[in-house]
Backbone as ProteinMPNN parsed JSONL, in Angstrom:
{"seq_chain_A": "XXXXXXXXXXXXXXXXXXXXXXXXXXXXXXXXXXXXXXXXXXXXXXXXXXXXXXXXXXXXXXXXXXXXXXXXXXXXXXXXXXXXXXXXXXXXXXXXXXXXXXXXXXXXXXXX", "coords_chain_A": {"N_chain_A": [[7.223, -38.517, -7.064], [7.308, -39.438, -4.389], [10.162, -37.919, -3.836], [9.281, -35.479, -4.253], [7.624, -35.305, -1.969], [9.129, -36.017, 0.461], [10.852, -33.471, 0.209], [9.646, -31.646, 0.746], [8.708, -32.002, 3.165], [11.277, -31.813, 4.538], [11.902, -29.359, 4.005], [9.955, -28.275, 5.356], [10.567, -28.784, 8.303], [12.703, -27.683, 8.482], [12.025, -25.143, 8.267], [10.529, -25.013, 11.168], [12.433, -25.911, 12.895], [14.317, -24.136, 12.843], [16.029, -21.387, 14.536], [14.522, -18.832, 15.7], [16.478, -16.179, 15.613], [17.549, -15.486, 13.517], [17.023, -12.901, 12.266], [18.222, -9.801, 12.997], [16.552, -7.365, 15.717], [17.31, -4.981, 15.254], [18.182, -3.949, 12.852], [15.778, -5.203, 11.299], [14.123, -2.765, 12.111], [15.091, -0.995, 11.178], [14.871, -1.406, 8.678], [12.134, -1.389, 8.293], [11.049, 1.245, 9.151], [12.284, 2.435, 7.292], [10.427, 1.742, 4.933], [8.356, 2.327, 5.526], [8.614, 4.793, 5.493], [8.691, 5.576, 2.557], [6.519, 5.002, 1.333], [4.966, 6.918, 3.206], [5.438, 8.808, 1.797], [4.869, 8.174, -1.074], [2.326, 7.678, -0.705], [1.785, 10.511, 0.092], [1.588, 12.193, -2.456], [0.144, 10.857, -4.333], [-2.154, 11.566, -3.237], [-1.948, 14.488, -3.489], [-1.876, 14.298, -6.559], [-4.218, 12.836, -7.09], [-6.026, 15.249, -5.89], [-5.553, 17.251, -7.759], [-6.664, 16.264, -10.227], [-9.147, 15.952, -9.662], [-9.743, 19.01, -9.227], [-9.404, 19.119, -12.223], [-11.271, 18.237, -13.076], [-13.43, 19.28, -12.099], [-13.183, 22.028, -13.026], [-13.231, 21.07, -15.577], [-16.1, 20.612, -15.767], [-17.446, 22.679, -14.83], [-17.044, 24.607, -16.97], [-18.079, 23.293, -18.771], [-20.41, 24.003, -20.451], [-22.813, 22.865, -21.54], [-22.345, 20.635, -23.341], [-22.572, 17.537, -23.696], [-20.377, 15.427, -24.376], [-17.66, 16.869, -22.946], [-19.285, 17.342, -20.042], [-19.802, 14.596, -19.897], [-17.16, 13.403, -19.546], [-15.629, 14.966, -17.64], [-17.153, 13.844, -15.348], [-16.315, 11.898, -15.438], [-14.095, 11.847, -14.761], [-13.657, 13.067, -12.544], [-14.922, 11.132, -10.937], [-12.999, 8.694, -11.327], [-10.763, 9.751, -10.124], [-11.379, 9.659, -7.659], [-11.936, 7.184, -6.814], [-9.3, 6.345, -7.25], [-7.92, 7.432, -5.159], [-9.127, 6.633, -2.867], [-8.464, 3.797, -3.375], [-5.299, 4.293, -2.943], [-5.914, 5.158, -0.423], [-6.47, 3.059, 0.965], [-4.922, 1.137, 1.047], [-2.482, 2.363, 1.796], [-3.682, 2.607, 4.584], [-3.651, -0.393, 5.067], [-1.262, -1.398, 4.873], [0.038, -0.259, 7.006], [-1.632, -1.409, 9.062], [-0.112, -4.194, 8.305], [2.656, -3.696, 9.127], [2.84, -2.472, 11.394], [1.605, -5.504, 12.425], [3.979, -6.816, 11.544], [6.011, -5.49, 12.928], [4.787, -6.138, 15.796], [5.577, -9.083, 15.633], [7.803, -9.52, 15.345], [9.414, -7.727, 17.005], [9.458, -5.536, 17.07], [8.536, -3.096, 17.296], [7.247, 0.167, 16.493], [5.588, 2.252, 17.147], [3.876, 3.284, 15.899]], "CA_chain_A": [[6.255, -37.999, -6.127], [8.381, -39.117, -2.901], [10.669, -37.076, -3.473], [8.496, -34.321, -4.189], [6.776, -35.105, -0.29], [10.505, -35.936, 1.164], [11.404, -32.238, 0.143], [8.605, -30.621, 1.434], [8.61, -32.23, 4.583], [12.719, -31.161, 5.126], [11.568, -27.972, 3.97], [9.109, -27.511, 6.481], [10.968, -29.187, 9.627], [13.422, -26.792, 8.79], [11.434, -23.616, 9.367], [9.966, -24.908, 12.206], [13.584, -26.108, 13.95], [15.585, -23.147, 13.108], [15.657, -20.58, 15.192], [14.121, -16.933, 15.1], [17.353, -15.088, 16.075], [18.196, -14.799, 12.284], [16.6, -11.577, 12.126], [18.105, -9.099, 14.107], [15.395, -6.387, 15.482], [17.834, -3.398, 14.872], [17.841, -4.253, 11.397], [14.713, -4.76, 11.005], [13.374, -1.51, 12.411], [15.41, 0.148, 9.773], [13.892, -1.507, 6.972], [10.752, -1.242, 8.409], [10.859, 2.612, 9.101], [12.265, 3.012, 5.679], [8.879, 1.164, 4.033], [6.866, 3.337, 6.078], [8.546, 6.155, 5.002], [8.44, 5.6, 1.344], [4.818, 4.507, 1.599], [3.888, 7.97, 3.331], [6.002, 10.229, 0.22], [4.213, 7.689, -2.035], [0.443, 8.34, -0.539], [0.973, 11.987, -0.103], [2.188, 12.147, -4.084], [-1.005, 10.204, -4.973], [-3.081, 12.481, -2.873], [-1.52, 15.82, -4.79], [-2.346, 13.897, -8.3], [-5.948, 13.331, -6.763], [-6.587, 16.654, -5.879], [-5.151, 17.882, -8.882], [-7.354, 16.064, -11.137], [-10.569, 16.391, -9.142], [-9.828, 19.99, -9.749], [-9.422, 19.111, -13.059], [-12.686, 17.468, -13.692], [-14.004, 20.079, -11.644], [-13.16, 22.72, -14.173], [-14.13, 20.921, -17.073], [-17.524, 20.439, -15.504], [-18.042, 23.829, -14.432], [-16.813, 25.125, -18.281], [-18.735, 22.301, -20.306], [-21.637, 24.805, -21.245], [-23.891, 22.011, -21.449], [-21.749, 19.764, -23.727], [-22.689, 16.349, -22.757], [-19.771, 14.91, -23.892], [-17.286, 17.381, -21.952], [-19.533, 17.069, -19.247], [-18.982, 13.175, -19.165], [-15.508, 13.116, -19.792], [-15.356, 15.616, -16.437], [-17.905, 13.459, -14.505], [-15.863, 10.366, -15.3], [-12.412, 12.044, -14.409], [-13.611, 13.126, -11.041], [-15.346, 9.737, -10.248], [-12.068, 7.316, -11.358], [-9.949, 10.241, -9.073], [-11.906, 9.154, -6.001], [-11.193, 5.686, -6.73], [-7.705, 5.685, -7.305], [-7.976, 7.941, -3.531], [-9.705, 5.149, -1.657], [-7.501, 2.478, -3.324], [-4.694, 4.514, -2.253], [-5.708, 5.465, 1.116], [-6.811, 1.693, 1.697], [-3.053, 0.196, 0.898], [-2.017, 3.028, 3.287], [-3.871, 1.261, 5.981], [-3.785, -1.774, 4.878], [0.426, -1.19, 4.813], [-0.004, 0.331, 8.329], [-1.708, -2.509, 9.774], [0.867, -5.249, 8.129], [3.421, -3.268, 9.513], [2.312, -2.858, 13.575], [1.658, -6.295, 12.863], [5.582, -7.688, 11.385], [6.357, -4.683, 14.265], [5.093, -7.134, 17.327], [6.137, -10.883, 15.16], [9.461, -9.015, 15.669], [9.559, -7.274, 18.716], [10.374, -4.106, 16.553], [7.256, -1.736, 16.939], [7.553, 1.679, 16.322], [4.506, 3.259, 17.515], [2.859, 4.232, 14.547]], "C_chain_A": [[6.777, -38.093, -4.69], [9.237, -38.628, -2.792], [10.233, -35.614, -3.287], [8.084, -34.217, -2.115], [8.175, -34.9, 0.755], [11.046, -34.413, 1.143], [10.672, -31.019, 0.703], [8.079, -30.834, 3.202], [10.109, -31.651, 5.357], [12.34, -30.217, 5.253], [10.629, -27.446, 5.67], [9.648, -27.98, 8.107], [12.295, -28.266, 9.76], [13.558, -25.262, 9.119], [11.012, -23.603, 10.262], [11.261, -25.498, 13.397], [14.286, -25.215, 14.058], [15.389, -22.213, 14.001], [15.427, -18.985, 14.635], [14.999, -16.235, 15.015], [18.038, -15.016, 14.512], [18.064, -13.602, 12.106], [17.422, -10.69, 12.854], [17.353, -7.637, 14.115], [16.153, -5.008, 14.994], [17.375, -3.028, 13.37], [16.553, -4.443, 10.891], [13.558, -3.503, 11.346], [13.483, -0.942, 11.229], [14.799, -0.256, 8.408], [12.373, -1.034, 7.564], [10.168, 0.248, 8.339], [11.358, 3.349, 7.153], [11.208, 2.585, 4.656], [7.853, 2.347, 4.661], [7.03, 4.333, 5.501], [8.273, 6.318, 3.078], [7.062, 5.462, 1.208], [4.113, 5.524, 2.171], [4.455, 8.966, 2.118], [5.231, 9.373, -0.705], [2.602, 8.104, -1.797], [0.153, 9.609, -0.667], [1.409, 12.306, -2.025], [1.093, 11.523, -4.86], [-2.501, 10.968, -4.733], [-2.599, 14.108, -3.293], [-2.125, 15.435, -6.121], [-3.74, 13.653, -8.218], [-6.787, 14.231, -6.758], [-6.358, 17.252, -7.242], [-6.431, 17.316, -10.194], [-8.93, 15.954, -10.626], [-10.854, 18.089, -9.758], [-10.155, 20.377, -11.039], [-10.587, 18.636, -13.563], [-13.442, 18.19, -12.812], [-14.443, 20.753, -12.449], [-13.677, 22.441, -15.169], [-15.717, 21.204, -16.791], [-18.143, 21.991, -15.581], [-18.021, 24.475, -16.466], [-17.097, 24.429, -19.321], [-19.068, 22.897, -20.957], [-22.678, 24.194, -21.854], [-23.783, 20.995, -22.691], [-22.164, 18.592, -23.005], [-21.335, 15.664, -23.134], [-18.415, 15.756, -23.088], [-18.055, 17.199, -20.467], [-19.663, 15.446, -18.727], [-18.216, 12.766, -19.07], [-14.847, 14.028, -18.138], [-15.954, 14.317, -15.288], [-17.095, 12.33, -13.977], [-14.296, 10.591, -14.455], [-12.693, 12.818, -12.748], [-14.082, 11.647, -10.427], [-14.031, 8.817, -10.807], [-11.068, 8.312, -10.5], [-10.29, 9.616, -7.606], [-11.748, 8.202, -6.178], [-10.275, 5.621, -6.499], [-7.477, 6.165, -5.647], [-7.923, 7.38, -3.05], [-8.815, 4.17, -2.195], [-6.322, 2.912, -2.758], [-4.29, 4.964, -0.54], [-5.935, 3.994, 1.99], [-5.452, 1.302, 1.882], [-2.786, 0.935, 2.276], [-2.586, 2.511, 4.501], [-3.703, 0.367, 5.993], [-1.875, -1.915, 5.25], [0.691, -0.889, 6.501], [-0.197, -1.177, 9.326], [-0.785, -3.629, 9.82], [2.039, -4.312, 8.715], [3.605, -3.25, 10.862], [2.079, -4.636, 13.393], [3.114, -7.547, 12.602], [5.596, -7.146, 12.488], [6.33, -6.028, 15.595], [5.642, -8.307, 17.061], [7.715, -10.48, 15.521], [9.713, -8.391, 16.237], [9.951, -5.867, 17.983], [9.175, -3.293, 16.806], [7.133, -0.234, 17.325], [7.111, 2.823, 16.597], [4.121, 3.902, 17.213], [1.399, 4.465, 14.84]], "O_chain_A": [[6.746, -37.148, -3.901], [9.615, -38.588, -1.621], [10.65, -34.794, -2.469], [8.271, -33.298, -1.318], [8.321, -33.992, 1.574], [11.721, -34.102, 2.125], [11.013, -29.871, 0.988], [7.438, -30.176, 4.021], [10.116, -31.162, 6.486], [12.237, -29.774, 6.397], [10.753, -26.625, 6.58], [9.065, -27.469, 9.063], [12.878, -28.092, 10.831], [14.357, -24.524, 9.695], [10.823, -22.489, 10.752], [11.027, -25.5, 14.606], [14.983, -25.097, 15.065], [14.211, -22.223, 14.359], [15.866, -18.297, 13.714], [14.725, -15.292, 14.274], [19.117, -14.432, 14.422], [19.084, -13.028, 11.724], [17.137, -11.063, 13.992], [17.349, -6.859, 13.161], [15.553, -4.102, 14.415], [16.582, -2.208, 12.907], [16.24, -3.734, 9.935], [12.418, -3.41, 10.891], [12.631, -0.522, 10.446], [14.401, 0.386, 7.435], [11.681, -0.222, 6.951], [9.149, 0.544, 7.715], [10.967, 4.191, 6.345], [11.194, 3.134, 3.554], [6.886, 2.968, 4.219], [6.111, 4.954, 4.967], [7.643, 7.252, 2.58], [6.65, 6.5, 0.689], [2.892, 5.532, 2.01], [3.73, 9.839, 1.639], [4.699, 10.187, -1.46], [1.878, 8.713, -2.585], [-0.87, 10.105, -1.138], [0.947, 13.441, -2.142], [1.124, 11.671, -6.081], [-3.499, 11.04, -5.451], [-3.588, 14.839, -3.262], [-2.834, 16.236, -6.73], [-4.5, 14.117, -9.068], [-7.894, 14.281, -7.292], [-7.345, 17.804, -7.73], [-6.948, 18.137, -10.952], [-9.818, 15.874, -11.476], [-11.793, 18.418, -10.482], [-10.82, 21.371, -11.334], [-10.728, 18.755, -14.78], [-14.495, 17.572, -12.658], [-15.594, 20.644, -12.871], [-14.462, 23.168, -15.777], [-16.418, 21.913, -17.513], [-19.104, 22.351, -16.261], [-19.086, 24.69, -17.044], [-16.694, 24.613, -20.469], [-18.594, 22.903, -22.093], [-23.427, 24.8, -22.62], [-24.819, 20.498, -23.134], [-22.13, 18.593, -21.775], [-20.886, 15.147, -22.111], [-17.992, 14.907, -22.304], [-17.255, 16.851, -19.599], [-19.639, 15.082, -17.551], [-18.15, 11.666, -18.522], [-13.769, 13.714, -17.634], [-15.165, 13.899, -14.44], [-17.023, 11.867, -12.838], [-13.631, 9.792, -13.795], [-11.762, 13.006, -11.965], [-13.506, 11.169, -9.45], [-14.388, 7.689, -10.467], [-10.256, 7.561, -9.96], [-9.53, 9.22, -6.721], [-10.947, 7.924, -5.285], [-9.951, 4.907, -5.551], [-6.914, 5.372, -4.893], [-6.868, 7.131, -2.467], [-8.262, 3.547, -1.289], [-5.923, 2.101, -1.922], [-3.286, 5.067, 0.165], [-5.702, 3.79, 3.181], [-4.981, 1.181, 3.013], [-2.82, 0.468, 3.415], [-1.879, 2.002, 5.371], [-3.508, -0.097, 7.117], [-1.528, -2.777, 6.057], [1.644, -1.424, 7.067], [0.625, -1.794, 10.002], [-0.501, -4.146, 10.9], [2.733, -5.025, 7.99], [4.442, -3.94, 11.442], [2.449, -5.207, 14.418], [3.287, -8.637, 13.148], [5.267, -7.895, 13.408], [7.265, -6.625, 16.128], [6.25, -8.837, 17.992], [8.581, -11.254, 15.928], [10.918, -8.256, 16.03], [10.832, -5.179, 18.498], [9.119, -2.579, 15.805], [6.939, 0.265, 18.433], [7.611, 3.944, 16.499], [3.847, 5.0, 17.697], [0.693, 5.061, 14.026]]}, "name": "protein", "num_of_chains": 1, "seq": "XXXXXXXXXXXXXXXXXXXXXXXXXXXXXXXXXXXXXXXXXXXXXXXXXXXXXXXXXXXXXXXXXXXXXXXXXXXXXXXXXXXXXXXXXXXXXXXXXXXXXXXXXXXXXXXX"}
């Protein structure tokens, strides 16, 4: 158990003595602009497969003919599209915000 505490106390006197200049900001721009960018070809690629299947549970709906179960198998495939939407448009902010905020912890910010 003291060594367990002895190792966790090095540990931590050693992230708080070293210094920040490991990073350098160049380098981290470039990763950072390359997350962003994958992260907007990934949202708009999620928002194509959204639309696409809204459409698609559009159609069914409209061409049930008063099928109930076609018409709940449409109802359900437009309502879990708008979910997966909002979970994907949340990350996208949510990704945005953690990003402007590594951006100022690292002097890198990009002015998204």
């Amino acid at each position: 158990m003291k060594k367990l505490a002895i190792f966790y106390t090095l540990t931590a006197l050693f992230f708080i003595l070293t210094p920040s200049a490991f990073a350098q900001s160049a380098d981290v721009a470039k990763v950072q602009t390359f997350i962003q960018s994958v992260i907007q070809v990934l949202v708009t690629l999620a928002g194509l497969v959204s639309a696409g299947f809204f459409v698609w549970g559009g159609v069914g709906y409209i061409t049930s003919s008063g099928n109930p179960e076609s018409l709940d198998r449409s109802k359900k495939t437009i309502f879990y599209s708008a979910i997966g939407l909002a979970i994907v448009l949340g990350a996208f902010v949510l990704s945005n915000i953690v990003s402007q905020l590594a951006g100022s912890a690292f002097g890198t910010a990009t002015g998204n």
